[in-house]
N, C-alpha and C positions, 0 to 999 in steps of 0.2 A: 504493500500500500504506500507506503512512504518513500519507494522509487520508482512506482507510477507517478504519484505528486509531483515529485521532484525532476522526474524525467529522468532520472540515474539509471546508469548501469546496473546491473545485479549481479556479485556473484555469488553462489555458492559452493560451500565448502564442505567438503567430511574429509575429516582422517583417518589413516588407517594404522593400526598400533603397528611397530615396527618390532616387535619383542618376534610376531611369530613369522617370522623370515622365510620358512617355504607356503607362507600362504599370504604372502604380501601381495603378488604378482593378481590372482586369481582375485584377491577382495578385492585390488583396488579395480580391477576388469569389472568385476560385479558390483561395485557402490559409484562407479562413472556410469554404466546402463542405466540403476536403478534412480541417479539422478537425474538422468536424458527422460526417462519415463515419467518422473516426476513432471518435470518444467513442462512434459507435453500434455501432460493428464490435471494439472489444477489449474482453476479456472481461475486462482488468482495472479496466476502470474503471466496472463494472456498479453499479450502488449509491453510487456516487460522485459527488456533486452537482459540476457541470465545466460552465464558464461560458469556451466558445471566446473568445480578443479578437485580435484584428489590429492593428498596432499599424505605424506607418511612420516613417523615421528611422534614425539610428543606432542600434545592439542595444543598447547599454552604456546610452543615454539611456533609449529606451523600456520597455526591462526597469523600471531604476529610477522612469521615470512613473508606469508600470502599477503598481507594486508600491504606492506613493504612494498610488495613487488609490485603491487597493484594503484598503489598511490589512492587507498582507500581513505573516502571522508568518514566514515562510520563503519562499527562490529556489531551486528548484531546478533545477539545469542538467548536461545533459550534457559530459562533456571533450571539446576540439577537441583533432584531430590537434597536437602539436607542431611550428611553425613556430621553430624557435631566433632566427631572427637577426630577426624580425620584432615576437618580443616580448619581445628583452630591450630594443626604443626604446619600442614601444609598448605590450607587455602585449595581452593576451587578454580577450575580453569578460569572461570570469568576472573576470578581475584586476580589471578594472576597474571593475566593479559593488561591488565587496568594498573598493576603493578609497575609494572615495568614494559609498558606499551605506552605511546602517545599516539594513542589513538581516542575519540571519545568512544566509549563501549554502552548500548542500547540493552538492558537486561529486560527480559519478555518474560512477564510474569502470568499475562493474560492473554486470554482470548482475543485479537485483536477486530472489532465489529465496528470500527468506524474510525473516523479520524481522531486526533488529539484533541479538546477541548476546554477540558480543565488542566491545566498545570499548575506545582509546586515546586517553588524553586527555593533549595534551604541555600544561607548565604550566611558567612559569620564574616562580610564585609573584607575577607583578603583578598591578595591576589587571583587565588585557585577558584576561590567562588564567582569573581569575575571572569574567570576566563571558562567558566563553566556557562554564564550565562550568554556570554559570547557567541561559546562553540553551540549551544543549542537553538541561539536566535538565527545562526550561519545554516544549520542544519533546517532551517524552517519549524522547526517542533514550535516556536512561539509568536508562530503566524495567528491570527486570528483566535486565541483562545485566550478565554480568562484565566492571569496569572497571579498566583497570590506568591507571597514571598515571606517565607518562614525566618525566623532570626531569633537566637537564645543567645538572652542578658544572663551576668552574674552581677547582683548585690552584694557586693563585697563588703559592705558594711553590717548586712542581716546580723550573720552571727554574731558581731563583737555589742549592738547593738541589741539581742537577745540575752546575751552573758551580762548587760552592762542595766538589763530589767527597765530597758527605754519600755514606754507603752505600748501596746501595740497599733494603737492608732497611727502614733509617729512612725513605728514600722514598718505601716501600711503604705503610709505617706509615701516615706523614703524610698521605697518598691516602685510604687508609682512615680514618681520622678523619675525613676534609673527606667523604667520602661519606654517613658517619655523622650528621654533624651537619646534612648539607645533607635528609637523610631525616629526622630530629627536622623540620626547618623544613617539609618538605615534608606531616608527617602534622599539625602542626600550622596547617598553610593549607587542609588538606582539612576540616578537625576547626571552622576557619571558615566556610566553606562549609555545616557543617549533615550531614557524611558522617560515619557512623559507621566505627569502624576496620575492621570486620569486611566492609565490605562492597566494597571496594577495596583492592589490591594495585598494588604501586610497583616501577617498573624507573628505579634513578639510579644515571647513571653520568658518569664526570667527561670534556669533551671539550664541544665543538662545537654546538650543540642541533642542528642538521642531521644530522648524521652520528648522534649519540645519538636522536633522533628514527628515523632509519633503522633502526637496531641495536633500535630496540625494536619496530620494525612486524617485524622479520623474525624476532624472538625471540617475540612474541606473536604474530602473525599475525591482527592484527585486521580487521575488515569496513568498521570505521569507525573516522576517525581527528580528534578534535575538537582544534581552535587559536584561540589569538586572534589578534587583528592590535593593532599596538601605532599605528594610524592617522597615519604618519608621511604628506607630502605633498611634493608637486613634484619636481625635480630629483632632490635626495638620494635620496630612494622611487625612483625609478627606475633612478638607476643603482647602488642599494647591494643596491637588494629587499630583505623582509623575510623573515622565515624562514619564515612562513606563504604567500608566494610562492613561494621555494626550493622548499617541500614539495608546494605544488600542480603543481609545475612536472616534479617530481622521482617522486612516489611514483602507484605504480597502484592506490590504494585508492579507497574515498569519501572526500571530505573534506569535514567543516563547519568554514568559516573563519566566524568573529565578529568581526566589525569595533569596535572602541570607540564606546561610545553606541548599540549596538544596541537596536532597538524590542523583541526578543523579550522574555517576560518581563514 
């Protein structure tokens, strides 16, 4: 649907595990037919220019070769079942390609029955979150649909103002202030961007960006849910994950994650 829209190429991809070496030859003979069969047999790719590839090797590699060679604007892949304990050592092919890819990568959680129309864009105002909303406006995803834009404050002053038995009205207060001002910051990071005010609506609230991110997919109920990644690496990456992991990890929506340095754009 979204390279009909756009008029794009298509290609698709399977790979084939390279562990089992006398039967490389014959799967990949038989997963190139079975994609010819495909593009010829669904109706949704009628009109859609789709260039079968085969590709052998690990997924996380060949995905990102292919994508390379190809000088692709977008990944898109379907969700794997949740394996908990296997990918908080190692991560999930999508993690991985979004890892260490600069590529923006499109995670298909749903049914896809119509255009985009609601989107959520979580933003903590850096770099990464701008260059996520960037690569998703380049990609068309923020064509014509109502976009709200999620953003989690911390009150830094809550707790010592909690310990220190201020009222809680003042608390209240003080809450709302830092919300206030953290929304001035926020209309004026969209307003860099090139977004008119009228044309985007803000859900900030003070907490966690995971949990705040949650609270606002299930207050909005979006189709699409756009992130950046702040391209940490090695050890730390793995065992802290990033919030744009959390939330592929965590939420049943779409998700476009955009990696730092992304090609989109």
């Amino acid at each position: 649907m979204l390279a009909r829209e756009a008029g794009a190429e298509l290609t698709l991809l399977h790979i084939v595990d390279e562990e089992a070496d006398h039967l490389v030859a014959l799967e990949r003979a038989e997963s190139r037919k079975i994609l010819d069969e495909q593009i010829a047999a669904l109706a949704e790719l009628r009109g859609v220019q789709c260039h079968p590839v085969v590709e052998i090797g690990a997924a996380h590699d060949a995905i990102k070769r292919t994508a390379a060679a190809m000088t692709a604007d977008l990944i898109v892949m379907g969700s794997h079942r949740k394996q908990l304990l296997r990918d908080i050592f190692v991560g999930t092919t999508i993690e991985r390609v979004i890892r260490s890819g600069t590529w923006p990568v499109l995670m298909v959680n749903t049914e896809a029955a119509s255009s985009y129309s609601n989107v959520l864009a979580a933003l903590d105002l850096s770099d990464a979150s701008a260059e996520a909303v960037r690569a998703a406006r380049a990609l068309g995803l923020l064509d014509n649909v109502r976009l709200t834009v999620a953003h989690a404050f911390d009150a830094v002053a809550k707790t010592k103002m909690g310990l220190a038995d201020v009222p809680r009205d003042r608390i209240r207060a003080y809450i709302e202030e830092e919300r206030q001002r953290s929304t001035v910051e926020l209309q004026g990071f969209m307003t860099s961007l090139s977004f008119d005010a009228g044309t985007w609506s803000h859900y900030v609230a003070e907490g966690d960006a995971v949990p705040v991110i949650s609270e606002a997919v299930g207050a909005v109920n979006p189709e699409l849910l756009v992130v950046g990644t702040h391209g940490r690496s090695g050890v730390a990456k793995i065992l802290l994950g990033s919030v744009a992991e959390q939330v592929l990890r965590a939420l049943e929506i779409d998700i476009l994650a955009v990696p730092r340095g992304t090609t989109a754009g």
